[in-house]
Each structure stands twice: as C-alpha cells, then as structure tokens.
C-alpha positions in Angstrom: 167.2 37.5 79.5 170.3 35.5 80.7 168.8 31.6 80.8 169.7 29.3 79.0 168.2 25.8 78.1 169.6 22.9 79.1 170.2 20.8 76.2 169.3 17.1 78.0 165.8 15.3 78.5 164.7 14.8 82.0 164.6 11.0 82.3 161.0 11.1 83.6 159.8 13.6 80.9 157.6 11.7 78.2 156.3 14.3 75.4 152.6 13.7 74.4 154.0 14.9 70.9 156.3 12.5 70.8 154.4 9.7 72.6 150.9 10.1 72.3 149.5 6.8 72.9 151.9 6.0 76.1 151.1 10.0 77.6 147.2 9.0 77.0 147.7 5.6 78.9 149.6 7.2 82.0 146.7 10.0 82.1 144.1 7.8 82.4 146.1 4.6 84.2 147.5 6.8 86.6 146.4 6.6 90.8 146.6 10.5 90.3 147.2 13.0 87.8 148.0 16.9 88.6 147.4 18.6 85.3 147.5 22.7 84.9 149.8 25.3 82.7 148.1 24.4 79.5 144.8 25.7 78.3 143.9 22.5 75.9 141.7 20.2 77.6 141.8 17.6 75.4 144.7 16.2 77.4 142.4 16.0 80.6 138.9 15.4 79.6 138.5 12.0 79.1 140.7 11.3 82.9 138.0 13.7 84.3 134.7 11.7 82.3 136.1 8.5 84.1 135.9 9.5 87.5 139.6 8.6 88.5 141.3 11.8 90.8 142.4 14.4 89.2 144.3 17.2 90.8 144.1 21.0 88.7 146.7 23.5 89.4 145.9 27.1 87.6 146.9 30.7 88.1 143.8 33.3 87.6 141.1 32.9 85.3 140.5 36.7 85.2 143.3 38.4 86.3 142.7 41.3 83.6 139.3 41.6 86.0 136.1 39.6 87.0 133.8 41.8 84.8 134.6 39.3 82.4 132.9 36.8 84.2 129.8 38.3 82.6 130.4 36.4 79.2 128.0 33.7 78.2 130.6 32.3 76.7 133.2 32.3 78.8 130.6 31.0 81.2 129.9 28.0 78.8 133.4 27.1 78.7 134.3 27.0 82.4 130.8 25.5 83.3 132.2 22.6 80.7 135.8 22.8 81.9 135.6 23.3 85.4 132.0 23.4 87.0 130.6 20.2 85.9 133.1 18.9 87.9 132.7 20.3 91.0 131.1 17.6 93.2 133.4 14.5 91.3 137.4 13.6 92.7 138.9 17.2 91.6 140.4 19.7 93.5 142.3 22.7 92.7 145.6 24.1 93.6 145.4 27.6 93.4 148.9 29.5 92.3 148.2 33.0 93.8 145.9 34.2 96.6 143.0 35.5 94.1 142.6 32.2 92.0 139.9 30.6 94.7 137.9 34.3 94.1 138.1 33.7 90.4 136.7 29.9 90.7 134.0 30.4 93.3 132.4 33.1 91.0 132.0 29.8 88.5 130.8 28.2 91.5 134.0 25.4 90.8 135.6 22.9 93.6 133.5 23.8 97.0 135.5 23.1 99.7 138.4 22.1 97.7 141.0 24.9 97.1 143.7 24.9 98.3 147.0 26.9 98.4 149.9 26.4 95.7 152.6 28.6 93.8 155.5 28.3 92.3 158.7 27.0 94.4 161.8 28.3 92.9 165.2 26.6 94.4 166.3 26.7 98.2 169.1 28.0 99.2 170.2 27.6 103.1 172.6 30.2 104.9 173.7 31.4 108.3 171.0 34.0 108.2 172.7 35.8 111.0 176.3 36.3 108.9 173.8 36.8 105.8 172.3 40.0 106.9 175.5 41.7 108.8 177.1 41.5 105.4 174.5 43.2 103.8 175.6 47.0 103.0 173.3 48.5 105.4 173.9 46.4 108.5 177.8 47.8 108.0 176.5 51.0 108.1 177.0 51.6 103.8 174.9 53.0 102.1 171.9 51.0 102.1 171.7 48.8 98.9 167.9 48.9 97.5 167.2 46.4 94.3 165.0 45.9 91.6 164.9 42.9 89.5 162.4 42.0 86.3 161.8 43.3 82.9 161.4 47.0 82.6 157.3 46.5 81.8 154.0 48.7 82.7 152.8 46.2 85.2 156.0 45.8 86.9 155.8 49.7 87.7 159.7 49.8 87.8 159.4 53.6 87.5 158.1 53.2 91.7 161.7 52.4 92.2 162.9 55.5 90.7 160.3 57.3 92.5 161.9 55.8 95.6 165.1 57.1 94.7 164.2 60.4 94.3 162.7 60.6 97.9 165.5 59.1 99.7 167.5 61.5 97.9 165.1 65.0 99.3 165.9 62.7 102.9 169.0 62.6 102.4 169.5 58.4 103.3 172.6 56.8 102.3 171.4 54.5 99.5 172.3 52.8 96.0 169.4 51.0 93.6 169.8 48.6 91.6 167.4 48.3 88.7 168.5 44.4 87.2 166.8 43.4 83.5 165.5 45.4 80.7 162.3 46.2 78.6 160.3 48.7 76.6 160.4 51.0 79.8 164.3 51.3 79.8 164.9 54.7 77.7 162.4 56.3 79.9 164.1 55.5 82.9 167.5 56.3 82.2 166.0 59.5 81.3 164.2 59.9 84.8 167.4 59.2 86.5 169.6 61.5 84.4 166.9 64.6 85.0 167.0 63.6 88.5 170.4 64.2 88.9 170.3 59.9 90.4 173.1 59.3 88.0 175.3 58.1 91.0 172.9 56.3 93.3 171.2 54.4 90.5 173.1 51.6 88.1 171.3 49.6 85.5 173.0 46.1 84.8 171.0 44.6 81.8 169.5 41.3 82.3 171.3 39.1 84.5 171.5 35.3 84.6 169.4 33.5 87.4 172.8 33.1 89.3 173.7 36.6 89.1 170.5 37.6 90.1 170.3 35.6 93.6 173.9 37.0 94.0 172.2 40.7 93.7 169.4 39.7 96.3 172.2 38.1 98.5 173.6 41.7 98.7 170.8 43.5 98.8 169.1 45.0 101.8 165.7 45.5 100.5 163.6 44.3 97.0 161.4 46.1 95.6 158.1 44.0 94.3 156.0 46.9 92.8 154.1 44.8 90.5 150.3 45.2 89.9 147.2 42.6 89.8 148.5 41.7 86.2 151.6 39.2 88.1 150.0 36.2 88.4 152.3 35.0 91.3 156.1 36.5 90.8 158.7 34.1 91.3 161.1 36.8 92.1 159.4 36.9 95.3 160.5 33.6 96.9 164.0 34.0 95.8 164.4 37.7 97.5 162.4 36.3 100.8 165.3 33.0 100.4 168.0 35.7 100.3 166.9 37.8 103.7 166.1 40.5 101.9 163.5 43.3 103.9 160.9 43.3 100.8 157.9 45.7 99.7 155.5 44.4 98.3 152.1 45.6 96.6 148.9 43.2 97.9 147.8 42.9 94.3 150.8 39.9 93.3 148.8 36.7 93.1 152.1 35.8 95.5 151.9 38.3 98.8 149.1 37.4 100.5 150.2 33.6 100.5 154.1 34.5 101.5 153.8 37.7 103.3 152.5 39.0 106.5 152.1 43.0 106.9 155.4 44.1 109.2 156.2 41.1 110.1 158.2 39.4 107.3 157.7 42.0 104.6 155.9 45.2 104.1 152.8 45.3 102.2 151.2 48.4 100.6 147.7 48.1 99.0 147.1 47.7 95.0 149.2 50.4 93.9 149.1 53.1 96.3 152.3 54.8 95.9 152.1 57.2 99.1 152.4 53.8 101.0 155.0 52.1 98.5 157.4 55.6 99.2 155.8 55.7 103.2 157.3 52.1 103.8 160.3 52.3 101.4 161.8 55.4 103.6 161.0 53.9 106.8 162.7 50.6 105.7 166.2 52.4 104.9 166.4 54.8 107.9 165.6 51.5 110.6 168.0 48.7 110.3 166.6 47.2 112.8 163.5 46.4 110.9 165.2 45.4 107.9 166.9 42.8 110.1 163.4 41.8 111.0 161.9 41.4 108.5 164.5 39.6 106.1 165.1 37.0 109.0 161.4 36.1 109.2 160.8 36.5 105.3 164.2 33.8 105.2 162.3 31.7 107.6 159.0 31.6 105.8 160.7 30.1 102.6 163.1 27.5 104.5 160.3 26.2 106.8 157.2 26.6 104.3 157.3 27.7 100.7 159.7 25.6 99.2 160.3 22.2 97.2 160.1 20.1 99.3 157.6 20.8 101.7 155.7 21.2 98.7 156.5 17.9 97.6 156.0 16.1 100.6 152.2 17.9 101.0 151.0 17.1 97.5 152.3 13.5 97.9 150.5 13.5 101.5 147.1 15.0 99.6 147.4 12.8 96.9 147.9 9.5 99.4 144.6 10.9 101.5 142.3 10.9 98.4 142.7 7.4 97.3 141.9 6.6 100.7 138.9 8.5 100.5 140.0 11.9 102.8 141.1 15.0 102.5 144.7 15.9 104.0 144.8 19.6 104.8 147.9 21.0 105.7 148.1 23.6 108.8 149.7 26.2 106.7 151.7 26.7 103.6 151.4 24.8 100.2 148.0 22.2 100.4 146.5 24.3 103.4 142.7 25.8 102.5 142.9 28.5 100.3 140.3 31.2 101.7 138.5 33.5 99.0 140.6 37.2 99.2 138.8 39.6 97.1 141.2 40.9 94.4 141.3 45.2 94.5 141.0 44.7 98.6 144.3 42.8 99.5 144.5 41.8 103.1 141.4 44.0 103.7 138.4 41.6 102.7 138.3 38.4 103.4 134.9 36.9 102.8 133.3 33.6 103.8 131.9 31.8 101.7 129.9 28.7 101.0 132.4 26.3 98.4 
C-alpha cells in the first residue's frame, strides 16, 4: 500500500518479547501507564489488581453493533476486563465518538471518558496561498479526491456516484480515486459505462507522502466510510491539508473533528441523497469550500494534533497522582459525551457515568 518500515528501534521502545521481566517492572513501577491496541490482558491485569493509575485507550467494543452486548459471555469478559474497575484509578480514552456509548452499556468508567484519536503528523502552511492554489479557487476544474483501499465499508463507489451527478450538472470537475482493493474491477467498469473515463483517474496505492501531496491539491475529500471505520486517519490529514471534506456521521472520527457546515459537511450514516446533496453544492460554491477547508485547517493546527495531545495527557496524567481530574475545555482529554451510534449528531443523551 506504499509504506514502508523503518528498519531502526525507537530508543524508548522495550519489547515485552524481548524483555519480559524489565516490560513487567515498568508496568507495574510506573507513576502511570496508558495501555490500549492490544486485546491480551495479561500485560495489564496485575497493574490494575494493585491499584496504581492506569489509563485505557480503546476504539469500539461493538462497532459491528450493540446487539452483541446481549452475550453472557461477552458480558463476563468486559465485567472482568473493564467493569470491575470502574470505581478504582482508571479512566478511558475513547478513540472515536461512539466508544463512551459502547462502555456505558457495560456500565465501565462513570464520569471518566474522555476524548482521544489518533494524531497523524502536522503540517503548517500559509492557509491563505494553500487554498488559492487549489484547482477550483483558479477557477479549474474543481479537483474532488478519494483516498483508501477500494473496500465495502469505505463505499468508494459514493465517489463514482458523485461523478456521475456532477457530470448530468454539468460542473467542471476531476476525481481522484487514490489506493486499491477487491472493489477496483468494479469501478473501473462503472466509470468506463459511464462514459467518466476523462474526469476520473485511478493512481494505485500511493505512499503516505504522495498521498498528502494529493490532499494538498485537492479541493474537496471524500470520507464515505460507514460505522465499520473505527476513527479514519485519513481524516486529520485531509482537514491538515485545507481540504472542504464530506463526511458520513458514522466514522468513529467526525463527530470529534467535525462540525456540520462549519468546517466540514456532514451527511447522516449513509444517506447517499445527502452525500450527492452536499457534494454538488460543495463544487458549484467556492466560497464555501474556502470555508470550510480554512476552519477544518484550523481545527487540526489548534486542536487535534501531537502535541496538544501530548501536552493534555501529560497534564491528565500529572492531575491524577495529585488526586484530580484535569479536563480539557475541548479537544483530546475533554469529556467525552455518550452519542448514540445510527443517530450521528442527532441524539445525544445524558447519562448517569
């Protein structure tokens, strides 16, 4: 898919299967330990039996749906992993707006969830001379990109769609569909019946370099994918790159990044009459594009990136060995409220955590 791995060891990285004795010290020696992308608790349990702070990160525990909350099972396990623990030093980060949904239905970390993601590198630009080069602001056809694998819940066959109808409106645009997957054949063959042979070009996968360059360019990105994208990465890097975005509510990442028309357009859980409604309206108003990518530019610089990250989590981490939690006002460690997945922005409900 065009990355590559670096072939050099982090000097901070220690490898619990390489250095199981020293990794088992620093979990339990540690002031704080944030622990999260792996399922085996092994590494964790005995940090959480002491007592000491611990700090969970975790995407959704039922993203395929909360029916499966159901399970006896599956209740078991969480009630063991997660729900024992809810009134000890643990808090959760929660990487995608539906997670705190998922762990208040186990009745897990009242009052302490909070918001997280994933915080893919800055880049800093004079937005200003960033958007007049884009195509559309120099009144080109306007330049419309799609980037991720070619995969049923990335519905890149909504871009297509999009192309089709900007086509009957006769807009100025080019699309660029960037990766690959099982879907690829199927396209190709949409666009050739289509008569989209001209407007549409398919580049392959393209390295993470390339593909910045290709939101750099871009006037608007396409993020069609469904409840099944735990937070999409891509996400950050088009908002970074000024891009006017569409968005469906359903990516674990739009409700913490986005804001309904004001730095991104938002259409709800799949609804592809709003998807084509807002992609139409987006390449006939420059204006808007402008907008929008300047606010979805700001969001990343002044919020959802590394550093403030950083700088939050060591803040939280400081105010719980002194015995308090430190909130942030917005952004990455702010409360994460309990969105309803299947309503988007349209149901948030209070609840008692």
């Amino acid at each position: 898919m065009g990355w590559a791995v670096e072939e050099h060891r982090l000097p901070y990285l220690k490898c619990w299967y390489e250095e199981p004795e020293a990794c088992r010290k620093l979990v339990l020696e540690s002031d704080v330990v944030v622990f999260g992308g792996v399922e085996e608790e092994r590494y964790i349990e005995e940090r959480l039996q002491s007592g000491k702070p611990v700090i969970r990160y975790s995407e959704r525990l039922y993203r395929e749906g909360q029916w499966k909350a159901v399970s006896p099972r599956g209740l078991l396990k969480k009630y063991k992993d997660h729900t024992r623990y809810r009134n000890r030093d643990v808090y959760l980060l929660c990487s995608g707006a539906y997670v705190a949904s998922d762990f208040h239905i186990v009745c897990s970390y009242p009052q302490k969830m909070f918001k997280w993601g994933y915080f893919t590198e800055l880049k800093t630009y004079d937005i200003e001379t960033l958007l007049a080069e884009k195509p559309g602001a120099r009144g080109e056809p306007v330049e419309i990109l799609f980037a991720g694998r070619f995969l049923p819940l990335k519905h890149p066959e909504y871009a297509i769609r999009l192309a089709k109808a900007l086509k009957q409106e006769e807009i100025p645009f080019h699309l660029t569909m960037a990766g690959g997957g099982e879907l690829e054949e199927k396209l190709r063959a949409a666009v050739e019946a289509l008569d989209l042979k001209e407007q549409v070009t398919f580049t392959g996968y393209q390295s993470p370099v390339g593909v910045r360059a290709c939101m750099e360019r871009a006037d608007m990105f396409l993020m069609t994918s469904n409840h099944l994208e735990g937070w999409g990465a891509v996400l950050n890097e088009a908002m970074n790159s000024g891009c006017a975005v569409i968005a469906d509510a359903s990516v674990g990442a739009v409700p913490f990044l986005l804001l309904h028309e004001k730095n991104g357009m938002v259409y709800q859980d799949g609804n592809p009459e709003e998807f084509l409604k807002y992609g139409i309206q987006l390449a006939r108003e420059a204006h808007l594009r402008r907008h929008l990518g300047r606010n979805a530019y700001d969001t990343i610089v002044s919020l959802w990136n590394p550093g403030y990250a950083a700088e939050s989590l060591l803040a939280f981490a400081e105010g719980i060995l002194q015995g308090q939690i430190v909130v942030s006002p917005e952004g990455p460690l702010s409360r994460a409220e309990v969105i309803s997945p299947g309503n988007g922005y349209a149901y948030t409900r209070r609840c008692e955590r």
